[in-house]
C-alpha positions, -999 to +999 in steps of 0.1 A: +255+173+104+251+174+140+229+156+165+206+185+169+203+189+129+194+152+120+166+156+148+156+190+130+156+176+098+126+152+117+146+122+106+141+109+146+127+130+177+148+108+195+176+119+219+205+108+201+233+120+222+233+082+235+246+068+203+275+097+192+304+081+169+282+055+158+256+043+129+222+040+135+193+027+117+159+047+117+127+033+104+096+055+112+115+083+132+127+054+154+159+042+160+160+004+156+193-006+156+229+010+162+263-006+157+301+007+155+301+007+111+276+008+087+284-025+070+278-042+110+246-024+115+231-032+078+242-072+087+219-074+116+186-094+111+166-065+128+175-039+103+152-037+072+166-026+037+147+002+038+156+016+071+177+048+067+215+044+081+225+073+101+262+083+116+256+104+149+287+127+149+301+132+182+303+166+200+336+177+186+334+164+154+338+187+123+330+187+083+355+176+062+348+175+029+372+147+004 
């Protein structure tokens, strides 16, 4: 998924090219929080259980598929 598909899919309208190769966390189509790995950025006391935990690929990044 690329940066330009996660803000298609509406999941934020936020310019996200700030935050490539790392996780973000998106509550309301807002990003709240950001952090290197996804077990960091869920550890934070600003980042709700329910926010949705997002890694921003970076430019050159491809699929790969395990």
């Amino acid at each position: 998924m690329t940066v330009q598909e996660i803000q298609q899919d509406r999941l934020t309208t936020e310019d996200l090219s700030p935050y490539e190769g790392t996780w973000v966390a998106v509550r309301d189509g807002k990003v709240v929080a950001s952090a290197l790995d996804a077990r960091e950025l869920r550890d934070r006391p600003d980042v709700h259980e329910d926010d949705l935990l997002v890694l921003v690929p970076t430019r050159g990044a491809g699929t790969f598929l395990l």
